[in-house]
C-alpha positions as CSV (number, residue, x, y, z in Angstrom):
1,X,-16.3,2.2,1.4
2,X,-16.7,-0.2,-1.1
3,X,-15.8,2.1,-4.0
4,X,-12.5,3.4,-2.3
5,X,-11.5,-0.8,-2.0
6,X,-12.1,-1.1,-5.5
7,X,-10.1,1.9,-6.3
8,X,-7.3,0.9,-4.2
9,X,-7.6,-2.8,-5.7
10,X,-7.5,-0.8,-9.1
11,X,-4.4,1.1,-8.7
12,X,-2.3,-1.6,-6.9
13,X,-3.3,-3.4,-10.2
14,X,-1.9,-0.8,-12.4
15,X,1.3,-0.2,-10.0
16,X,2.2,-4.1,-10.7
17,X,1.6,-4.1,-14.0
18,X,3.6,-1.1,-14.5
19,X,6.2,-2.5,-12.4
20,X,6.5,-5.7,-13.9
21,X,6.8,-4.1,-17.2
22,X,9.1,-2.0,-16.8
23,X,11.5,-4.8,-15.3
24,X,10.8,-6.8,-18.4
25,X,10.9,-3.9,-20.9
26,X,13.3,-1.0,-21.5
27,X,12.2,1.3,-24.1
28,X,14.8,4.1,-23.9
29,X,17.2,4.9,-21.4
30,X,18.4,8.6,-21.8
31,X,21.9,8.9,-21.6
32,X,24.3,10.5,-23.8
33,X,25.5,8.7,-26.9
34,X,29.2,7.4,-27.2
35,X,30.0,8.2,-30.8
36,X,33.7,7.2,-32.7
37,X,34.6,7.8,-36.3
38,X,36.9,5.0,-37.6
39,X,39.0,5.3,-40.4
40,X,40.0,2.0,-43.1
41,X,42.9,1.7,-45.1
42,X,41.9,-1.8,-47.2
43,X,44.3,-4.0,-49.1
44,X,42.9,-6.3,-51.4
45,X,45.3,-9.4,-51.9
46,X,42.6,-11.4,-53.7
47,X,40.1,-8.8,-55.4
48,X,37.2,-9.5,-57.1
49,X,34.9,-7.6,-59.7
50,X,34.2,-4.9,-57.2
51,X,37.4,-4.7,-54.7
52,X,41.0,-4.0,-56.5
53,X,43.8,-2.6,-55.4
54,X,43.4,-0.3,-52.4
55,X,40.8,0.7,-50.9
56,X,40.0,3.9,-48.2
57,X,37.1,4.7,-46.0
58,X,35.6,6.5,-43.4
59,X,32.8,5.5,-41.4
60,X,31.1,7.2,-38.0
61,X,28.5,5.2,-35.4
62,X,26.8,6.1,-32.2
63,X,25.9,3.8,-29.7
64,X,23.1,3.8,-26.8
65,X,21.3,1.0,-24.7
66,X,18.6,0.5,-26.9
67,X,19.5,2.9,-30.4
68,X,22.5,2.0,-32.5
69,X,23.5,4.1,-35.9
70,X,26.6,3.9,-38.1
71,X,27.2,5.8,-41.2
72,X,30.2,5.6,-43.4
73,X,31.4,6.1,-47.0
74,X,34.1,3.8,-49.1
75,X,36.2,4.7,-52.1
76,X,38.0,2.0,-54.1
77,X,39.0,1.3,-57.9
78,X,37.3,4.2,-58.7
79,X,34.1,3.6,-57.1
80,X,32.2,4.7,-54.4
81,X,30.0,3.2,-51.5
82,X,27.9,5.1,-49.3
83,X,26.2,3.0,-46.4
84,X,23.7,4.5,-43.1
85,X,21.9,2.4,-40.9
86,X,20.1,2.4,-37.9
87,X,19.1,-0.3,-35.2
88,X,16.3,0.3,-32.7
89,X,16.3,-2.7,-29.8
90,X,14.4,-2.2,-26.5
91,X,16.2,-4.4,-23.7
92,X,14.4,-7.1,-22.4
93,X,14.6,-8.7,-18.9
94,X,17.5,-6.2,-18.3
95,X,19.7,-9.3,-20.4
96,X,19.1,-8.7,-24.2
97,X,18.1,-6.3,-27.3
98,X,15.5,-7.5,-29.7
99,X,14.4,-5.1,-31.7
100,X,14.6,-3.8,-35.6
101,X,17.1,-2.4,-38.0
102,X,17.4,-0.6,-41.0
103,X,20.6,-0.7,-43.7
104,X,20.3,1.7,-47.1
105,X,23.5,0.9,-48.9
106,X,24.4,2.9,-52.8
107,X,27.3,1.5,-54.3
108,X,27.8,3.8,-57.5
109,X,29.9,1.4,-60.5
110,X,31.4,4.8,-62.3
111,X,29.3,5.1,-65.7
112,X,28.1,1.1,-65.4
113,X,25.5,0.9,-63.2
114,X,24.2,2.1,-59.2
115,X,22.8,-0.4,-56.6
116,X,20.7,0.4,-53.8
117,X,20.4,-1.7,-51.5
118,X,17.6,-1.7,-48.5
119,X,17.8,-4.2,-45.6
120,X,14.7,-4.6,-43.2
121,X,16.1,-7.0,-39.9
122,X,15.3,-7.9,-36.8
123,X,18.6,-7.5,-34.3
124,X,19.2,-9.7,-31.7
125,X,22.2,-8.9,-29.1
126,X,23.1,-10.6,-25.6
127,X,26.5,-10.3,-23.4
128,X,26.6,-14.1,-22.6
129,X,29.3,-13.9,-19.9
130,X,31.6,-11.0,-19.3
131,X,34.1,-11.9,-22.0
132,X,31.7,-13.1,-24.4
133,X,28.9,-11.6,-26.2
134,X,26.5,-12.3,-29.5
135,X,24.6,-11.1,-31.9
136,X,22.7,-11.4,-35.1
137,X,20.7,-9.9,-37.6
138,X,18.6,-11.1,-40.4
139,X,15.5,-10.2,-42.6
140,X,14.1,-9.1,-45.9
141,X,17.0,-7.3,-48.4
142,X,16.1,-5.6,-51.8
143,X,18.7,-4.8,-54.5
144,X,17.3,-1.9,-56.7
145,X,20.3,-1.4,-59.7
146,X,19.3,1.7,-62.4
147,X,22.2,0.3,-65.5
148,X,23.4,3.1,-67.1
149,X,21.4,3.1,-70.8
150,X,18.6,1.5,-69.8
151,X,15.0,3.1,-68.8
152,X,13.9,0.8,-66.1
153,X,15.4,-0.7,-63.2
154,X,16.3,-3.9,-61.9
155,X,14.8,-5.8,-59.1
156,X,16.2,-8.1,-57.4
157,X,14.6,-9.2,-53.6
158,X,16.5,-11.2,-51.1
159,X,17.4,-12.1,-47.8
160,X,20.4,-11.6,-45.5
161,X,21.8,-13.0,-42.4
162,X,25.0,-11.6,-40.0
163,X,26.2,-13.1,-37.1
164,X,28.6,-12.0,-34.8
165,X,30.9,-13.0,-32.0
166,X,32.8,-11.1,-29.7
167,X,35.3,-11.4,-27.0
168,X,37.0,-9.5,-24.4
169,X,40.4,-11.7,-23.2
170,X,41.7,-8.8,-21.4
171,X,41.9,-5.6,-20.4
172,X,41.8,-2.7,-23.5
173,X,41.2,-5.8,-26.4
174,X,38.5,-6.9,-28.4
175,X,38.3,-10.0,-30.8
176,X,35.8,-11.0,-32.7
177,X,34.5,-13.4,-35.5
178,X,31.4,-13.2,-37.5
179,X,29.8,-15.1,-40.3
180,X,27.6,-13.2,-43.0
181,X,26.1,-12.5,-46.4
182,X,26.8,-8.8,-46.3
183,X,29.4,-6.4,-44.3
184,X,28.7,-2.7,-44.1
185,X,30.1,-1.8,-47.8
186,X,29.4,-5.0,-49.4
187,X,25.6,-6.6,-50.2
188,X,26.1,-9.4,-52.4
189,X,22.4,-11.3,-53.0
190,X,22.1,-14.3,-50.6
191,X,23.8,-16.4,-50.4
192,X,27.3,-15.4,-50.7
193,X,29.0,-16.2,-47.2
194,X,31.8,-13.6,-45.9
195,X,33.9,-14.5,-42.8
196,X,35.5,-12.1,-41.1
197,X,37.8,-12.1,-38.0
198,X,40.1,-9.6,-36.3
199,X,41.3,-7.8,-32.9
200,X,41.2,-4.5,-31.6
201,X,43.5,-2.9,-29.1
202,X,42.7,0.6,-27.0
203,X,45.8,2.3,-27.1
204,X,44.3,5.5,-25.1
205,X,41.2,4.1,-23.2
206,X,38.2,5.6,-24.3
207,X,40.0,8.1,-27.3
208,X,42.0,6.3,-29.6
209,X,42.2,2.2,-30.3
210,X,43.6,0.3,-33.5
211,X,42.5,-2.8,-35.0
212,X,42.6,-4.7,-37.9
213,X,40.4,-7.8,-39.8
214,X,40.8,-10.3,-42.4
215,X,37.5,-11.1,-44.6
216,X,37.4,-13.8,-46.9
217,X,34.3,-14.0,-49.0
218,X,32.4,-16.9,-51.4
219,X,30.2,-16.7,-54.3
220,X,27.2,-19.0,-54.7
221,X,27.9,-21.1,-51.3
222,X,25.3,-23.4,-51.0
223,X,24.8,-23.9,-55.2
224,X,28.9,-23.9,-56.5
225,X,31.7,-25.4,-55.1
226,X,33.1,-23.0,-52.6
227,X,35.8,-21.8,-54.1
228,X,37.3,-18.1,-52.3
229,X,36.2,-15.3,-54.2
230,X,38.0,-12.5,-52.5
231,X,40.4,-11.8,-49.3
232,X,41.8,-8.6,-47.8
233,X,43.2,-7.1,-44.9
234,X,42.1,-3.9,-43.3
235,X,44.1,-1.9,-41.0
236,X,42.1,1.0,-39.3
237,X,42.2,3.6,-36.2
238,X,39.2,4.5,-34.6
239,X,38.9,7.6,-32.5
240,X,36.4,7.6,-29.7
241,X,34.2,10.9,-28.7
């Protein structure tokens, strides 16, 4: 008798604790992943070393509860990004994702030199109300550049930050705004600032939206005088699968 009321104490332990867990923590919901492939059209107004002229790219993501993945590649001035990332963030208390991310980013300067860029975060992301949500990201970044003629490589460690913004005023429109050292074809060493804002319309609910962002960006923002390095306007579609 007194083994089966420590048996029953026992499990009713492990049911509470499992219960309580899982309200606090969700690992991985299955569900099947909403992907969209959006595609850039860039115009550089105010270029700098590594952005002239025009500039075209393609880039893919897929998005779940608690996985997130983009991939995309960028061609401009004769040069040639290639980006892929990945963000893993359980959801906690059935309010927010904390979790980790990963960025690899080659930008290949044609017979100069290649970066290779590898960002280790942690990702943060909470819908505050219904229009407004939040998130950031932020860790350790190492720049890894092989210059063409020379045997060994150079290494440069770092650190980046991204924060982001973003608002639903209505029905089929997104804004946002977001502050950062990096954007997802661009890894500067910290701490060059970018800002970026810009507004995105569905046109056909859940297939087909259009958007478009202007990104200003500043060398050396803490140590120089903040002088704008470089602004552009991108005008993109983005089909939704």
């Amino acid at each position: 008798m007194k083994f089966k009321k420590l048996l029953f104490l026992f499990l009713l332990i492990i049911t509470v604790t499992v219960s309580v867990h899982a309200q606090v923590v969700e690992f991985f919901t299955p569900a099947v992943p909403k992907f969209s492939v959006k595609q850039n059209v860039q115009f550089n107004f105010w270029p700098d070393s590594k952005e002239k002229g025009l500039g075209l790219s393609v880039a893919g993501d897929f998005d779940m509860k608690q996985l997130h993945g983009d991939m995309g590649v960028n061609f401009c001035n004769g040069n040639m990004d290639f980006t892929t990332q990945v963000i893993y963030w359980p959801v906690f208390f059935d309010r927010f994702n904390l979790g980790i991310g990963f960025t690899y980013h080659l930008f290949n300067y044609t017979e100069v030199f290649k970066e290779n860029d590898f960002l280790f975060n942690v990702c943060f992301k909470m819908d505050i109300l219904d229009w407004l949500a939040f998130s950031f990201m932020g860790g350790y970044f190492q720049k890894i550049t092989f210059i063409d003629g020379f045997d060994k490589p150079v290494f440069n460690p770092s650190i980046d930050v991204n924060a982001k913004f973003l608002f639903y005023p209505g029905d089929n429109w997104t804004l946002y705004f977001q502050f950062s050292s990096y954007n997802l074809f661009n890894y500067p060493l910290f701490f060059s600032a970018m800002f970026s804002t810009g507004a995105e319309f569905d046109i056909v609910p859940g297939s087909f939206s259009t958007g478009l962002d202007l990104n200003t960006k500043f060398y050396d923002f803490i140590v120089n005088s903040q002088d704008c390095s470089q602004f552009n306007l991108v005008v993109y579609g983005r089909f939704k699968i």
